[in-house]
C-alpha positions as CSV (number, residue, x, y, z in Angstrom):
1,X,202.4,143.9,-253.5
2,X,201.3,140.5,-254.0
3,X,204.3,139.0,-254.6
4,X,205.6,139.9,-250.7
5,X,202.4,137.7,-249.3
6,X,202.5,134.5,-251.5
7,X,204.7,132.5,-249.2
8,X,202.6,133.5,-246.5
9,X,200.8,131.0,-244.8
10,X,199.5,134.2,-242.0
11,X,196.6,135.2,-245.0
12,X,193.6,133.4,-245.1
13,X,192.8,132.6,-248.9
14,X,195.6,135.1,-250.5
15,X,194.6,134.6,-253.7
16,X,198.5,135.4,-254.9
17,X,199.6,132.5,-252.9
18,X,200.5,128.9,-254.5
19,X,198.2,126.2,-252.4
20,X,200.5,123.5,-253.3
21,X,203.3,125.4,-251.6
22,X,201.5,126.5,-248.7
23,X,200.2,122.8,-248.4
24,X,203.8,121.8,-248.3
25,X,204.4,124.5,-245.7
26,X,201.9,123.6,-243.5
27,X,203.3,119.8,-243.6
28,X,206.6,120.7,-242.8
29,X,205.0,122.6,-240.1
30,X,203.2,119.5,-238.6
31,X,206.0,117.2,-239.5
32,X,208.4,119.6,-237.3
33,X,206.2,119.6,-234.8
34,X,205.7,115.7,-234.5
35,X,209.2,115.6,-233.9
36,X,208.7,118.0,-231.0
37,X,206.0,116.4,-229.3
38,X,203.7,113.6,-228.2
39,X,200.5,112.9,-229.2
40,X,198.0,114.6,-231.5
41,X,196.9,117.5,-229.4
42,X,199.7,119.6,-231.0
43,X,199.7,118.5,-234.3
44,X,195.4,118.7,-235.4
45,X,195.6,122.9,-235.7
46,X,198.3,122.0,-238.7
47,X,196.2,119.1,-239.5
48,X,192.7,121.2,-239.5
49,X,195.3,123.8,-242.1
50,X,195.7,121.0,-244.1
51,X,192.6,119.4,-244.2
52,X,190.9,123.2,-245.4
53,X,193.7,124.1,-248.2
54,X,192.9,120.6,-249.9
55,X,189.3,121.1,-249.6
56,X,189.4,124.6,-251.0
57,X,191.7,123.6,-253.7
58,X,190.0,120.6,-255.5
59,X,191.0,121.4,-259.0
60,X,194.7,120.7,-257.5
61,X,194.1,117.2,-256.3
62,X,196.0,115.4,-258.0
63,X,198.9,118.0,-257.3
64,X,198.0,117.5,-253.7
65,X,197.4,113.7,-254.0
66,X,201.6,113.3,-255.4
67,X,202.5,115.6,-252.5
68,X,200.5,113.3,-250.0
69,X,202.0,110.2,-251.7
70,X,205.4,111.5,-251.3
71,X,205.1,111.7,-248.0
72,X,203.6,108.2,-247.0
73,X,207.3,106.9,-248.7
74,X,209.2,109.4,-246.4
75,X,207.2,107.9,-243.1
76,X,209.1,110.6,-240.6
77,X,207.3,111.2,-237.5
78,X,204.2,112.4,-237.6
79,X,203.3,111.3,-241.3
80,X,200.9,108.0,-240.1
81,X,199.2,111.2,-238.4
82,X,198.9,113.5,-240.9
83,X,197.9,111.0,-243.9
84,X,195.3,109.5,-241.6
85,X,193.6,112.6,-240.6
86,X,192.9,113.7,-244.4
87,X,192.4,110.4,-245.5
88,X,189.6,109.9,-243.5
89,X,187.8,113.3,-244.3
90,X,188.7,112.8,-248.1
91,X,188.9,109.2,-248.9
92,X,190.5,109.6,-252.0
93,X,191.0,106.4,-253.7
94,X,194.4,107.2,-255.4
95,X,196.0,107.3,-252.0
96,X,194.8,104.4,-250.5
97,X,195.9,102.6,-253.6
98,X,199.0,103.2,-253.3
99,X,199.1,103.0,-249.4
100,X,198.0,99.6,-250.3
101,X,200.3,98.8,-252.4
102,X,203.1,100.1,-250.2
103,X,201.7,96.9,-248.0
104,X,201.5,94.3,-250.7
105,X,205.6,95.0,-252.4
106,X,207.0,96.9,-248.8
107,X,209.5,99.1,-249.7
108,X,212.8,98.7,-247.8
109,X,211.8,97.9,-244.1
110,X,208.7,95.5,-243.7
111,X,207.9,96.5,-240.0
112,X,206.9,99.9,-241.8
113,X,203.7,97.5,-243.2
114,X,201.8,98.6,-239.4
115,X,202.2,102.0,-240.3
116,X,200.4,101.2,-243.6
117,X,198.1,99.6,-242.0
118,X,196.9,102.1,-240.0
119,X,197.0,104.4,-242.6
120,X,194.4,101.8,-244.5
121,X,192.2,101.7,-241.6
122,X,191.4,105.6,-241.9
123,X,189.9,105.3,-245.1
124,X,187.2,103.4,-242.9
125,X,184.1,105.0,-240.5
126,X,185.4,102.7,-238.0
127,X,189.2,103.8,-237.6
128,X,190.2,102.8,-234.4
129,X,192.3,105.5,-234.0
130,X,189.8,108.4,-234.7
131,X,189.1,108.8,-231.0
132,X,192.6,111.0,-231.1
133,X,191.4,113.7,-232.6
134,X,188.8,116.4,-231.4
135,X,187.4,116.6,-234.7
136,X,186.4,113.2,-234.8
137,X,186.0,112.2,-231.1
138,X,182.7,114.9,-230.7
139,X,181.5,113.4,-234.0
């Protein structure tokens, strides 16, 4: 019976299910979504789904942190988002390494360098940008 729920996202903490693949679910999710909308109001529920499977998962960071990597080099709408929203709960150093390098050697089109950079700046208690999201702005 397991087996049927593992690609479910629906159950809370299946234990049958893969977090790296419902991770990637819930991207795609937020990603499609981006695409759909303005602003962040839409996107922060599949951000907040995020944000908990990474924190309840920490023996798979460095899974997660290739996954999140990954993404910063795909830069669709609605990555800057996403990436900056964990970033700033988690901090982890391996990402903002290689955001940072992604600004020092750009990779294909410079004026993506912004996007970097604002990806940078969530790593700090001062991101401008923070104001966006409820979780932040009642902080």
């Amino acid at each position: 019976m397991d087996l049927v729920l593992m690609g479910s996202t629906s159950r809370r903490g299946g234990l049958a299910a893969d977090p790296v693949a419902e991770f990637m679910q819930v991207v795609e999710g937020v990603l499609a979504t981006a695409e759909e909308t303005c602003g962040v109001e839409e996107l922060e529920p599949g951000l907040e789904r995020a944000l908990a499977i990474l924190q309840k998962n920490p023996e798979l960071r460095g899974q997660f942190e290739s996954r999140v990597i990954a993404l910063i080099d795909s830069l669709q709408e609605g990555v800057v988002e996403m990436v900056s929203f964990l970033m700033h709960v988690l901090r982890w150093e391996t990402v903002r390494e290689a955001v940072e390098e992604r600004i020092r050697h750009p990779r294909g089109d410079v004026s993506n360098i912004r996007l970097y950079e604002a990806m940078v700046d969530a790593f700090s208690d001062s991101w401008r940008d923070r104001d966006l999201f409820a979780r932040f702005s009642e902080a």
